[in-house]
TORKOL-4160 file (C-alpha; in steps of 0.2 Angstrom, whole numbers, padded with zeros to 4 digits, m for minus):
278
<pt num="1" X="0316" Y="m0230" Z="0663"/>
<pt num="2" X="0302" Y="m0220" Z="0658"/>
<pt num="3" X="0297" Y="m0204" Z="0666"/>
<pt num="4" X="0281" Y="m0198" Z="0673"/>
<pt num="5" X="0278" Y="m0180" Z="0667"/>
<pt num="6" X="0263" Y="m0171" Z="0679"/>
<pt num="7" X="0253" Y="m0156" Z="0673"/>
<pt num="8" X="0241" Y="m0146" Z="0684"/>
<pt num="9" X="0231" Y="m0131" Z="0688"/>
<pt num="10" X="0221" Y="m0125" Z="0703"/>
<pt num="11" X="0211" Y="m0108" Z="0706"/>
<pt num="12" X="0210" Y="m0104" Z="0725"/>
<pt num="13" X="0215" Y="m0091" Z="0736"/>
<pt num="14" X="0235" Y="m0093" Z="0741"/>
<pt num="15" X="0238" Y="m0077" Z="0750"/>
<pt num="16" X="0254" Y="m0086" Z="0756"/>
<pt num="17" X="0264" Y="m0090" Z="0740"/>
<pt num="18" X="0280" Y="m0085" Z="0748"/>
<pt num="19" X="0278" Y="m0100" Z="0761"/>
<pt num="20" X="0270" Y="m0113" Z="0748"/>
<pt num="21" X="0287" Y="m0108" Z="0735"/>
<pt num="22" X="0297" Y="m0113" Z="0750"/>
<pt num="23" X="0289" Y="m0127" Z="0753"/>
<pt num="24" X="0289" Y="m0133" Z="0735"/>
<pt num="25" X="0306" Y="m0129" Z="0733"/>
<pt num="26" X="0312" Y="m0137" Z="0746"/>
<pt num="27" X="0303" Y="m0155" Z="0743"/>
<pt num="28" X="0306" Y="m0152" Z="0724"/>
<pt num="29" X="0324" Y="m0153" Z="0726"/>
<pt num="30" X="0322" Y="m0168" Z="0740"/>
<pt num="31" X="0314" Y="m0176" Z="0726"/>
<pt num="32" X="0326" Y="m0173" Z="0711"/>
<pt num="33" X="0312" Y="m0166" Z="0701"/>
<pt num="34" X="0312" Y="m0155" Z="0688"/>
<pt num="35" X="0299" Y="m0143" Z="0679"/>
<pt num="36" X="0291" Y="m0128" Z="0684"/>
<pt num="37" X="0278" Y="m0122" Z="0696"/>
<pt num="38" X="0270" Y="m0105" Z="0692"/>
<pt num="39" X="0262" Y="m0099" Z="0709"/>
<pt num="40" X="0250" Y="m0081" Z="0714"/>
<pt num="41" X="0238" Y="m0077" Z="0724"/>
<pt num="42" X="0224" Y="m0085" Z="0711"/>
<pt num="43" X="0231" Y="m0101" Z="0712"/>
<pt num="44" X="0245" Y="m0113" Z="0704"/>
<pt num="45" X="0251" Y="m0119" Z="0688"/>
<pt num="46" X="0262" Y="m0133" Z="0686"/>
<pt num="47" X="0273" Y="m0146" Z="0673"/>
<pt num="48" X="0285" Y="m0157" Z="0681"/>
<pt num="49" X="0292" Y="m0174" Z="0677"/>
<pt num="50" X="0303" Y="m0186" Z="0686"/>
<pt num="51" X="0299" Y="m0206" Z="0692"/>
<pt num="52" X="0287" Y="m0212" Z="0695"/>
<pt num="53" X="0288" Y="m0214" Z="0714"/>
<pt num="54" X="0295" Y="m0197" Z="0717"/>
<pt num="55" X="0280" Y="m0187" Z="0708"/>
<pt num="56" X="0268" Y="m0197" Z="0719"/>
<pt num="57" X="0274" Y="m0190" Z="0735"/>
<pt num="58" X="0276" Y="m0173" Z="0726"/>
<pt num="59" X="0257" Y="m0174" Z="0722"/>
<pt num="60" X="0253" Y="m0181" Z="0739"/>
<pt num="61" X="0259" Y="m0163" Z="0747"/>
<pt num="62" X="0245" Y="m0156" Z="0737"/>
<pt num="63" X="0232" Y="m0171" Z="0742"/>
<pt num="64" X="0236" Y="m0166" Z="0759"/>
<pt num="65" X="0231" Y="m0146" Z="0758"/>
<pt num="66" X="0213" Y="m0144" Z="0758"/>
<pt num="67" X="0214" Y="m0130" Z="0749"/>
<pt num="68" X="0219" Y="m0139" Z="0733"/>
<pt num="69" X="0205" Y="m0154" Z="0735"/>
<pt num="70" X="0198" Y="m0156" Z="0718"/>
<pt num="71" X="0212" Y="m0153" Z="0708"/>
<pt num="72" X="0215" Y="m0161" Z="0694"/>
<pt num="73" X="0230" Y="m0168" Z="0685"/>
<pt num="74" X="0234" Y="m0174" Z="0669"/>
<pt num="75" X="0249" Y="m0187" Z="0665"/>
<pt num="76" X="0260" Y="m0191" Z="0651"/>
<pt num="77" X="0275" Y="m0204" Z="0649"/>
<pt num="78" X="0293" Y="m0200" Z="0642"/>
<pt num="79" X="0308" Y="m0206" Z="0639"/>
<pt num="80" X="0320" Y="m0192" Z="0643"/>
<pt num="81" X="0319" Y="m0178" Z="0656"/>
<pt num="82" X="0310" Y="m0166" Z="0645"/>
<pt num="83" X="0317" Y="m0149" Z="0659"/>
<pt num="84" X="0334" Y="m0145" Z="0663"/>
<pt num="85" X="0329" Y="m0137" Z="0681"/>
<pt num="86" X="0316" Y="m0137" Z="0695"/>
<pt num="87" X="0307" Y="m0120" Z="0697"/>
<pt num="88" X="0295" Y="m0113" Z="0708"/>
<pt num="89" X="0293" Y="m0094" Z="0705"/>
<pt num="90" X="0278" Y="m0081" Z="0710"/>
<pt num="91" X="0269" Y="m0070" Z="0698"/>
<pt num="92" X="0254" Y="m0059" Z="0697"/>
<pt num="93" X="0244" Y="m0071" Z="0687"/>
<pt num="94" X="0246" Y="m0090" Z="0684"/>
<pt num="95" X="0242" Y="m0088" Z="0667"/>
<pt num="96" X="0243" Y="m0069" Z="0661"/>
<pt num="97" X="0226" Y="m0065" Z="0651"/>
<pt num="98" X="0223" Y="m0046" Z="0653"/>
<pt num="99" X="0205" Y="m0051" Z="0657"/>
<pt num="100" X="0199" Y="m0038" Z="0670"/>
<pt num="101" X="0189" Y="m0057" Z="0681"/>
<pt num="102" X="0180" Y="m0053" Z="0695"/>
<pt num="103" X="0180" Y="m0068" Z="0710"/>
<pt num="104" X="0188" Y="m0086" Z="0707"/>
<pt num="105" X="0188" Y="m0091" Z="0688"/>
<pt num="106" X="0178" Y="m0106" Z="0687"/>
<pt num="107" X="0160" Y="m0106" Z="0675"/>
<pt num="108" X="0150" Y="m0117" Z="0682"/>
<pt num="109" X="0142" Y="m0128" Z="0670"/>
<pt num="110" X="0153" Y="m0125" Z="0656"/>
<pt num="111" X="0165" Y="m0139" Z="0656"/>
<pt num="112" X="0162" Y="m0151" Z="0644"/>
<pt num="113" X="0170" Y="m0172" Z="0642"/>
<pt num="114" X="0178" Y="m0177" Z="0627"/>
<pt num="115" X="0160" Y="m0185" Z="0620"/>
<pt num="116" X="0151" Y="m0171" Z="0623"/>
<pt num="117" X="0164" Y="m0162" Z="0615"/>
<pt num="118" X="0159" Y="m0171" Z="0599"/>
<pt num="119" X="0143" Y="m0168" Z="0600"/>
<pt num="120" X="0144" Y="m0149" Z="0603"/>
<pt num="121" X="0157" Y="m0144" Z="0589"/>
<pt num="122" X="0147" Y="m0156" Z="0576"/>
<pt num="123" X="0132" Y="m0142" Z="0579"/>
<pt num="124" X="0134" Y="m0129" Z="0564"/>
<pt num="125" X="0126" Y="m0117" Z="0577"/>
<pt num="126" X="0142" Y="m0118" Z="0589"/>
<pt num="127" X="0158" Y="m0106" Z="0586"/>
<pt num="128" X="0173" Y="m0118" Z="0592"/>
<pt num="129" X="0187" Y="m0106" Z="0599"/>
<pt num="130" X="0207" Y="m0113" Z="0600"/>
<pt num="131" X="0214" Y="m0101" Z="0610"/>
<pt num="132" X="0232" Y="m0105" Z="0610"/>
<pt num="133" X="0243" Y="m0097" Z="0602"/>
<pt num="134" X="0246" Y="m0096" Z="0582"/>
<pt num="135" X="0261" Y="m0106" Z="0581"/>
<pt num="136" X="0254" Y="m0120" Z="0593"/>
<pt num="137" X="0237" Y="m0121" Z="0583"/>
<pt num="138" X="0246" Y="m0122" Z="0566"/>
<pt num="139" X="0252" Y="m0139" Z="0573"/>
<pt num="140" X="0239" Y="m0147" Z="0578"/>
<pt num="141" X="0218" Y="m0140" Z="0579"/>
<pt num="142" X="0202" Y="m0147" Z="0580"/>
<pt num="143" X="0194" Y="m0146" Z="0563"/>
<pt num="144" X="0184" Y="m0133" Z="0560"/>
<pt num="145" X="0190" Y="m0122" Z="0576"/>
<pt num="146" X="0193" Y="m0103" Z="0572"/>
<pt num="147" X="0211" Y="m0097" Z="0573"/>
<pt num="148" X="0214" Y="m0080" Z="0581"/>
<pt num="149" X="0229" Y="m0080" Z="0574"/>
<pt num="150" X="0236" Y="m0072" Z="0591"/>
<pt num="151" X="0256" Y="m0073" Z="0596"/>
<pt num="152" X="0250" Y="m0073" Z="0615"/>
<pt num="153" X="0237" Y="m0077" Z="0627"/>
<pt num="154" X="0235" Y="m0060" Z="0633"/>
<pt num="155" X="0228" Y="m0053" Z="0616"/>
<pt num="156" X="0213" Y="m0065" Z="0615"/>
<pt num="157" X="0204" Y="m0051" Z="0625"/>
<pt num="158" X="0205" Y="m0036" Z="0613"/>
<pt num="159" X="0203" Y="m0050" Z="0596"/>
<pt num="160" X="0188" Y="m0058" Z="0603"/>
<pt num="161" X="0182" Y="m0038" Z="0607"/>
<pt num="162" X="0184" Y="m0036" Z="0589"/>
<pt num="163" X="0179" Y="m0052" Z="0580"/>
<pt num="164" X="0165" Y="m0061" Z="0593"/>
<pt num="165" X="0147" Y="m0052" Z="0597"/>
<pt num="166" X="0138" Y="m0059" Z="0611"/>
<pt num="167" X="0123" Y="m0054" Z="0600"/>
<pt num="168" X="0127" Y="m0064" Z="0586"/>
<pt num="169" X="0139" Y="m0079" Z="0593"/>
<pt num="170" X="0127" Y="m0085" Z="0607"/>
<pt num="171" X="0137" Y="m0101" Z="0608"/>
<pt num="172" X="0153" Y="m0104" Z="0609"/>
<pt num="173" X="0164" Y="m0118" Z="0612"/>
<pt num="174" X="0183" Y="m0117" Z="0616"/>
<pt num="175" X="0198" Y="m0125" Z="0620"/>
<pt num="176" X="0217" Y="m0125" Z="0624"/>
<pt num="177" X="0232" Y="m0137" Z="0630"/>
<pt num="178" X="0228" Y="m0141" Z="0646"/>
<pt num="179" X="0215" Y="m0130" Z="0653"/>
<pt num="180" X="0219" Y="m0117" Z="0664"/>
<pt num="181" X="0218" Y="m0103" Z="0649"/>
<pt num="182" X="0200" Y="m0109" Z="0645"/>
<pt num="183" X="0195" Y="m0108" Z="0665"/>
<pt num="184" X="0201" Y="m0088" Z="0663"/>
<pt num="185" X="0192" Y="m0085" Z="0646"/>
<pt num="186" X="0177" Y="m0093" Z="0650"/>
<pt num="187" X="0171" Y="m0083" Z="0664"/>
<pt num="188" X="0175" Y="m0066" Z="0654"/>
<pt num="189" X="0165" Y="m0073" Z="0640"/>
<pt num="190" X="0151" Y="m0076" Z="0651"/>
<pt num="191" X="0153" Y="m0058" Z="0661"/>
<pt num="192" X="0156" Y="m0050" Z="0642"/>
<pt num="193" X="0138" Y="m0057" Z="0637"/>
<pt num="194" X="0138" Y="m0074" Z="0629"/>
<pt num="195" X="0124" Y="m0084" Z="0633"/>
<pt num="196" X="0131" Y="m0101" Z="0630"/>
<pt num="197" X="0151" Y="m0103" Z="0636"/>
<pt num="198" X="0157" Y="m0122" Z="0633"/>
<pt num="199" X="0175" Y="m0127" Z="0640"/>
<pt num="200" X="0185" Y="m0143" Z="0634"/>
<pt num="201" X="0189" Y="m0151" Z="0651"/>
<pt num="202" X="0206" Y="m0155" Z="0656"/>
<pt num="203" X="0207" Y="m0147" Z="0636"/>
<pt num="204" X="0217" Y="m0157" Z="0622"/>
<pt num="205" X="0229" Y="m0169" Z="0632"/>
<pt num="206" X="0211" Y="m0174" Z="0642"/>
<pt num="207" X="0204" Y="m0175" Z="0625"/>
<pt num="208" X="0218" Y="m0187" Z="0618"/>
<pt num="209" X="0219" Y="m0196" Z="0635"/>
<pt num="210" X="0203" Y="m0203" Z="0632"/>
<pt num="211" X="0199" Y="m0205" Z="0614"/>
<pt num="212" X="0216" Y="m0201" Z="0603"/>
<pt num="213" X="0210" Y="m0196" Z="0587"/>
<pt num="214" X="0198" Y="m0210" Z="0585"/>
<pt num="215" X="0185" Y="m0195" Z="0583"/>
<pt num="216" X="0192" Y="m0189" Z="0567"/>
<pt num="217" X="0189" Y="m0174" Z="0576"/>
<pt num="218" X="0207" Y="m0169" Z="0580"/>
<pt num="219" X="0223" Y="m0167" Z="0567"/>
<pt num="220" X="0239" Y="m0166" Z="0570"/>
<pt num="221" X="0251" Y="m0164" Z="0589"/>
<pt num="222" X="0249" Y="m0155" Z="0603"/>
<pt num="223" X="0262" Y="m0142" Z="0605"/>
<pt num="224" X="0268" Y="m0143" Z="0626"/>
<pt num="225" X="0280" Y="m0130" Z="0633"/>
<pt num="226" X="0295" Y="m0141" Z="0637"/>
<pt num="227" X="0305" Y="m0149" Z="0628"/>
<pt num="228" X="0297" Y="m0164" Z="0622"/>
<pt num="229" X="0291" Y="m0148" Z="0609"/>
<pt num="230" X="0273" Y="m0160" Z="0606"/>
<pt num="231" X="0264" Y="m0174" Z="0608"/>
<pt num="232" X="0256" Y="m0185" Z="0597"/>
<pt num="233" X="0238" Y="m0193" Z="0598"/>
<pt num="234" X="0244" Y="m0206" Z="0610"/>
<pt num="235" X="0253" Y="m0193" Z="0621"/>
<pt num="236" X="0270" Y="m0198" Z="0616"/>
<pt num="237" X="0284" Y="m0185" Z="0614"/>
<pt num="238" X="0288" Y="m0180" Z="0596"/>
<pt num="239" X="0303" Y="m0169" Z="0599"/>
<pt num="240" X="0301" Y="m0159" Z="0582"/>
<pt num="241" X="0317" Y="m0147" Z="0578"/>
<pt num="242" X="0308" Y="m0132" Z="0588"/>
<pt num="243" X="0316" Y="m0111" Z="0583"/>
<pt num="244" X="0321" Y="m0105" Z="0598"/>
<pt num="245" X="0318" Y="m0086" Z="0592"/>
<pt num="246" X="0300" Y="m0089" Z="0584"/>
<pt num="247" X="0294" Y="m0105" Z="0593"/>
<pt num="248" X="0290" Y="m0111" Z="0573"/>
<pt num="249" X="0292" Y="m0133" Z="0575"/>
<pt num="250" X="0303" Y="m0136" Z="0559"/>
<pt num="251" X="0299" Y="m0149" Z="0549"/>
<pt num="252" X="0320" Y="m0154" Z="0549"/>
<pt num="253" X="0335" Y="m0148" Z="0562"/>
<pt num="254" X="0343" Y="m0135" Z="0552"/>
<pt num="255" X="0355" Y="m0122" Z="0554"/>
<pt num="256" X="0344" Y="m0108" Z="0548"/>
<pt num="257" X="0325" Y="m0107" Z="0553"/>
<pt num="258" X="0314" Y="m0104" Z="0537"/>
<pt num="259" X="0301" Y="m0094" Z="0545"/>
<pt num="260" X="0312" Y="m0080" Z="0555"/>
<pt num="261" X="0329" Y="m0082" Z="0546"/>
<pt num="262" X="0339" Y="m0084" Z="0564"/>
<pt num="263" X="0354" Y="m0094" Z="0564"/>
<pt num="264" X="0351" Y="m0108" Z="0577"/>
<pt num="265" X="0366" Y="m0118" Z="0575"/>
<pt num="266" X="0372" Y="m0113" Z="0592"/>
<pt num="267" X="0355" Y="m0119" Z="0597"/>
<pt num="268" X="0354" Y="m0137" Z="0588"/>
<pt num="269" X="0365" Y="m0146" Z="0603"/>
<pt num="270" X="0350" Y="m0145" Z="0614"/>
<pt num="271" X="0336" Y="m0149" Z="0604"/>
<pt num="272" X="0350" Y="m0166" Z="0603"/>
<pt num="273" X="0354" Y="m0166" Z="0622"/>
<pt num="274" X="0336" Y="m0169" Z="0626"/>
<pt num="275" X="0331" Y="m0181" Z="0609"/>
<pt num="276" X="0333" Y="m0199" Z="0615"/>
<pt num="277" X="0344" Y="m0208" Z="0606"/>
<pt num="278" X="0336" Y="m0220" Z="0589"/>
């Protein structure tokens, strides 16, 4: 039976995470769900994955807050539970940025569909942006995007200080997994000075949900933090060999990563414990 994996991300007021992690955990469990659920006072941020029955009434706990009306959500299939536990934890940040953001972080205006997307990064005039991390853009990128060559969301902030002038780069058009990171960067952008800040909405597994890579424009998988490792253009899990000390996707299991040297042979039985079977 094929599972339902559900990602999502909300910016709103929740001075009562304690009572919303409760309440999550609780229901989580009741469900026999697994993922995890990042929660602060900005908002939530979310991956999990069971059948198809149980993430519906998940969901409709959040359909049933006003506080969360408008929230999108982005689904995926696969064939194996791709989380060993259900988590709900607080944190200062849903996503951490070090991005000093004034108010909610939405840019209105800036959220672009798939087809437009096209159309904006075909402009010779427009700087496109991947704002994931190294390793995840050296598996799969939009052709053409810059690369900041960054090992952590929260150092986009002093490489985009360096690189970027607001003088110079007046548009600019970026993307990331899912989202959320975007929704963060886009409004500093706009409060750094950038005249015209552009956002992949719902990012790449929108972007593939709704046209693969019948563009041309995209090469390559999706890099997703669970264990499914990535998803190709048709959303389906790849579960490439993954180094559990660098995060590098190997291109074969092997004892000894290529990239870092570290033994992972104690590491392998995982990757194989999650891996449907041929």
């Amino acid at each position: 039976m094929s599972l339902v994996v559900l990602s999502f991300y909300h910016f709103v007021n929740l001075p009562d995470c304690e009572q919303v992690r409760t309440s999550l955990l609780e229901l989580g469990r009741s469900l026999e769900l697994k993922g995890m659920i990042l929660l602060a006072e900005e908002g939530v941020n979310a991956t999990i994955a069971g059948p198809r029955e149980q993430i519906d009434s998940f969901h409709d706990w959040f359909r049933a807050d006003p506080r969360f009306e408008g929230m999108q959500v982005k689904e995926s299939q696969c064939p194996t539970m791709p989380f060993k536990r259900f988590t709900v934890k607080i944190k200062k940040e849903i996503v951490r940025s070090r991005m000093d953001i004034a108010g909610r972080c939405y840019l209105e205006g800036s959220h672009v569909n798939p087809e437009q997307w096209d159309e904006l990064v075909a402009d010779p005039e427009t700087v496109v942006l991947d704002i994931r991390n190294d390793f995840e853009v050296r598996l799969g990128a939009f052709k053409g995007a810059v690369n900041p060559g960054i090992e952590k969301f929260s150092d986009l902030a002093e490489w985009t200080q360096e690189n970027l002038d607001p003088k110079k780069n007046r548009r600019v058009a970026m993307y990331c997994t899912g989202g959320i990171r975007c929704e963060k960067t886009a409004v500093w952008f706009k409060q750094q000075g950038f005249e015209e800040v552009n956002q992949l909405e719902g990012g790449i597994l929108n972007y593939l949900k709704q046209s693969g890579d019948a563009s041309g424009n995209w090469e390559g998988d999706c890099f997703v933090f669970d264990h499914r490792i990535a998803v190709d253009a048709n959303l389906q899990a790849t579960y490439s060999p993954l180094c559990c000390y660098c995060q590098n996707v190997l291109p074969e299991l092997t004892d000894d990563c290529p990239h870092c040297g570290r033994d992972l042979s104690q590491h392998n039985q995982n990757y194989q414990d999650f891996r449907p079977e041929e």
